[in-house]
C-alpha positions in Angstrom: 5.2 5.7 20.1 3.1 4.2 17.5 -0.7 2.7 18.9 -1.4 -1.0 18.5 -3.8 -0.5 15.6 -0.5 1.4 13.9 2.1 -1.8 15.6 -0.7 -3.9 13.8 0.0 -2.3 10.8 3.5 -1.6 10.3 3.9 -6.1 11.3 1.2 -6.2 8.3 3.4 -5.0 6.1 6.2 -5.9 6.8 5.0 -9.0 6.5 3.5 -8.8 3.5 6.6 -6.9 1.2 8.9 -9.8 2.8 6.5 -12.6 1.4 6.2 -10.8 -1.8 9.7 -10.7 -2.2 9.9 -14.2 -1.5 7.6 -15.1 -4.3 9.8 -13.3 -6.9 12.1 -16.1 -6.3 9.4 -18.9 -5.9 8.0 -17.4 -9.7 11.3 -17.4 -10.9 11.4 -13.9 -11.3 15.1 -13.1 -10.1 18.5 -14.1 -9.8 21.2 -13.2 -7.2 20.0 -9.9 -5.5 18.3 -8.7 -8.8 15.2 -7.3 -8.0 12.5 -5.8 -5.5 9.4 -5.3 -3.8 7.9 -2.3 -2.1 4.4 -1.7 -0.3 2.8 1.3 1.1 0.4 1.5 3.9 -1.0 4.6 2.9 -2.8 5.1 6.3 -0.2 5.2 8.4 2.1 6.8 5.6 4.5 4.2 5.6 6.3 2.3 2.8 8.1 -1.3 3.5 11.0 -2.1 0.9 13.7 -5.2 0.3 16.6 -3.8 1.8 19.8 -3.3 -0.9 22.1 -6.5 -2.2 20.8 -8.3 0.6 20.5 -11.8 -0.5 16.3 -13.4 -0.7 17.5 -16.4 1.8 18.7 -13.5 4.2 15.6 -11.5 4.2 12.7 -11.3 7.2 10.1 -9.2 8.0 12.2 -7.3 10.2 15.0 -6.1 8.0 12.3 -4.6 5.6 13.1 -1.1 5.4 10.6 1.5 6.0 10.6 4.4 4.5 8.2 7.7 4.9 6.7 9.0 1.4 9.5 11.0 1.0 11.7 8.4 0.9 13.4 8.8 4.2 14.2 6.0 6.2 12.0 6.2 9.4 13.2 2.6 10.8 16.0 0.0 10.2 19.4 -0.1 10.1 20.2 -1.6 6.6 20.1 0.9 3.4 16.8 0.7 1.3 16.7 -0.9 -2.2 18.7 1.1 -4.5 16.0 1.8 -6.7 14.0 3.3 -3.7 13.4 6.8 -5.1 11.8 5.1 -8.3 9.1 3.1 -6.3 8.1 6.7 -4.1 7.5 8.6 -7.1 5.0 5.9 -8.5 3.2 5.6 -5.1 3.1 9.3 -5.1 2.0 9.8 -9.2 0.0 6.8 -9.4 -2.4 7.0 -5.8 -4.5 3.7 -6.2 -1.4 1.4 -6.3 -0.1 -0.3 -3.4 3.1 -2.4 -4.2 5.9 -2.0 -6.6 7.8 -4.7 -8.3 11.7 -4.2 -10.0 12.9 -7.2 -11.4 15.1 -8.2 -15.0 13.4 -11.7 -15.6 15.3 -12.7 -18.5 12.1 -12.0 -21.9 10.2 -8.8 -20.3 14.0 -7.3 -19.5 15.0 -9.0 -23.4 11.9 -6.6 -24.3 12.8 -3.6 -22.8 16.8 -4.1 -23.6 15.3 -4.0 -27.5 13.9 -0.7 -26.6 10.2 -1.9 -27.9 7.0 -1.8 -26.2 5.1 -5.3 -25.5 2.9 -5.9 -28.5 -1.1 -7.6 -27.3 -0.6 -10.2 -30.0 -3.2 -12.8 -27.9 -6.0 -12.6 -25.6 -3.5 -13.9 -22.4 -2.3 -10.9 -22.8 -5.5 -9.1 -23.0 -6.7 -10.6 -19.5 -4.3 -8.4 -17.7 -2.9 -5.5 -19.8 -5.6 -3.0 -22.1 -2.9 -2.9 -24.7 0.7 -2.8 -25.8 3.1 -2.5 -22.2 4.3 0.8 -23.1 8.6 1.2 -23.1 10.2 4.2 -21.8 12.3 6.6 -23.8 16.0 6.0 -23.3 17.6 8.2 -20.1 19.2 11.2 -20.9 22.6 12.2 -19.7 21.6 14.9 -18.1 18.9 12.9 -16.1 21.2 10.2 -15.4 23.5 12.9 -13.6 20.6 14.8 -12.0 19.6 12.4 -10.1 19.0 8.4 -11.5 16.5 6.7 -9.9 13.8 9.1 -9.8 14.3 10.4 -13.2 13.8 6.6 -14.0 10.1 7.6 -12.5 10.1 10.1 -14.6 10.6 8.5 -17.7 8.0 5.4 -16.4 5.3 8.2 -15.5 6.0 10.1 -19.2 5.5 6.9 -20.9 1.8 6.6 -19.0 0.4 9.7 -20.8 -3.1 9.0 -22.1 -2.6 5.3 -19.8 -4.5 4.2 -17.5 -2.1 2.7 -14.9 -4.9 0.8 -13.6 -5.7 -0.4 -17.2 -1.8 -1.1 -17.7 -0.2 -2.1 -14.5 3.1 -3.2 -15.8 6.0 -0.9 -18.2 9.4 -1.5 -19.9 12.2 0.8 -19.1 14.3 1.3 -22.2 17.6 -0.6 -21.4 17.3 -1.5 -18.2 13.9 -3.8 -17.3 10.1 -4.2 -16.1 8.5 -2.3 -13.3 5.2 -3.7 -12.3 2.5 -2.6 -9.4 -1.2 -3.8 -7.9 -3.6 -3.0 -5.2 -1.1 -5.2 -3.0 2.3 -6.4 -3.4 1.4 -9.5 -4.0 -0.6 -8.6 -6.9 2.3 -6.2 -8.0 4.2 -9.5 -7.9 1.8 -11.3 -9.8 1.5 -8.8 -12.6 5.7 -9.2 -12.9 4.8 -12.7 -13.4 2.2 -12.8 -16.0 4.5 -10.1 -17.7 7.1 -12.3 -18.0 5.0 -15.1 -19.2 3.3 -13.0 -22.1 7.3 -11.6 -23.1 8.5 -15.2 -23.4 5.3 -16.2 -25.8 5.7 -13.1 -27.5 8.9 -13.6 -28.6 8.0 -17.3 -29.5 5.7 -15.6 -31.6 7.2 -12.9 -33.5 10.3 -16.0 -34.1 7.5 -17.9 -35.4 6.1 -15.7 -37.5 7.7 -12.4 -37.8 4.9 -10.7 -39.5 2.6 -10.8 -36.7 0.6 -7.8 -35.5 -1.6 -7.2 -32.9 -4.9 -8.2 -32.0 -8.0 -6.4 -32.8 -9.5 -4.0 -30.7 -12.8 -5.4 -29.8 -11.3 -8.6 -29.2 -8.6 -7.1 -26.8 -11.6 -5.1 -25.1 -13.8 -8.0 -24.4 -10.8 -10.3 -22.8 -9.8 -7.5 -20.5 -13.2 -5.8 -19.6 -14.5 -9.2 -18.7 -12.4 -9.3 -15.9 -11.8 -5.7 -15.2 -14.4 -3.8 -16.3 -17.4 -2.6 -14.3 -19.7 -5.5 -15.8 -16.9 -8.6 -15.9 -18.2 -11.8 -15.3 -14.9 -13.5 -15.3 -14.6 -15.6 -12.0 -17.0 -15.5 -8.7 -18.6 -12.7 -7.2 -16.9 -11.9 -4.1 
């Protein structure tokens, strides 16, 4: 039986992942039952995930799935997202994080269907993401047959060598769409919006003028260490 401070908790997050979700439709993130949102409560060892084709008007707090960080289902009776076993390997590779975002808005999935990372070709970009959103090889085969949606993790976490996934909170899955994640899943949720944002004027871009490359270092730096870095000034002191 789980303590109050633990009831607390678990209604926290539940709370939380089910608002989250909400706001991929509100951001115009997702269509039919594309798409999900995870948290963790690391704690209490507890993830909270959009349960699988359920439909977002259908959804409340308490038909969240929870999950231990294995994966299992420790409480409710509908099946997790189907993507589930991606969103535990990231909590488990990538420790700081504390919600995960699946969705296939229509330019960042356009992006990742063309098999290309996410050029920085502005300083909107640069706010949120210290370079190019890296894209995922293309799924082997053999790791679709071995076992899908964790060898997905696999190929996100491969394409973060030498990234900092605190630096780069957002990838592109070759063929398939974005992943994002945050401190919170609402930031997770935010980052899967600002991706989005930056795909659509990326491609306005590159249609514009094809030639286009990316932005210089320094300036890239300077946009996203002003709001990230240990001495940013962007915003008010908390």
């Amino acid at each position: 039986m789980r303590s109050t401070r633990g009831q607390q908790g678990i209604k926290a997050l539940r709370e939380s992942v089910y608002r989250a979700n909400l706001d991929l439709v509100e951001k115009g993130l997702v269509v039919s039952t594309f798409g999900n949102v995870s948290g963790i409560d690391r704690g209490l060892g507890i993830i909270a995930i959009k349960p699988s084709g359920v439909e977002y008007d259908e959804l409340s707090p308490s038909n969240m799935v929870l999950l231990d960080l294995e994966g299992k289902r420790v409480e409710g009776k509908l099946n997790p997202s189907s993507d589930t076993k991606t969103h535990v390997m990231l909590y488990k590779k990538f420790p700081e994080i504390g919600g995960v975002v699946h969705t296939h808005s229509v330019y960042a999935t356009a992006w990742a269907q063309a098999r290309l990372p996410l050029p920085c070709l502005g300083t909107t970009h640069a706010d949120y993401f210290h370079g190019p959103v890296p894209c995922t090889a293309v799924i082997t085969d053999a790791q679709i047959e071995l076992d899908y949606e964790e060898q997905t993790a696999v190929q996100i976490v491969d394409a973060f060598t030498g990234v900092d996934y605190r630096e780069m909170p957002a990838v592109l899955v070759a063929s398939h769409g974005p992943f994002t994640w945050g401190r919170s899943p609402a930031e997770a949720v935010y980052h899967a919006f600002i991706l989005e944002y930056v795909a659509q004027m990326n491609a306005i871009s590159v249609s514009v003028n094809p030639r286009v490359r990316g932005v210089r270092q320094r300036l890239l730096d300077k946009h996203f260490l002003r709001k990230h870095g240990k001495d940013a000034y962007y915003g008010q002191k908390k």
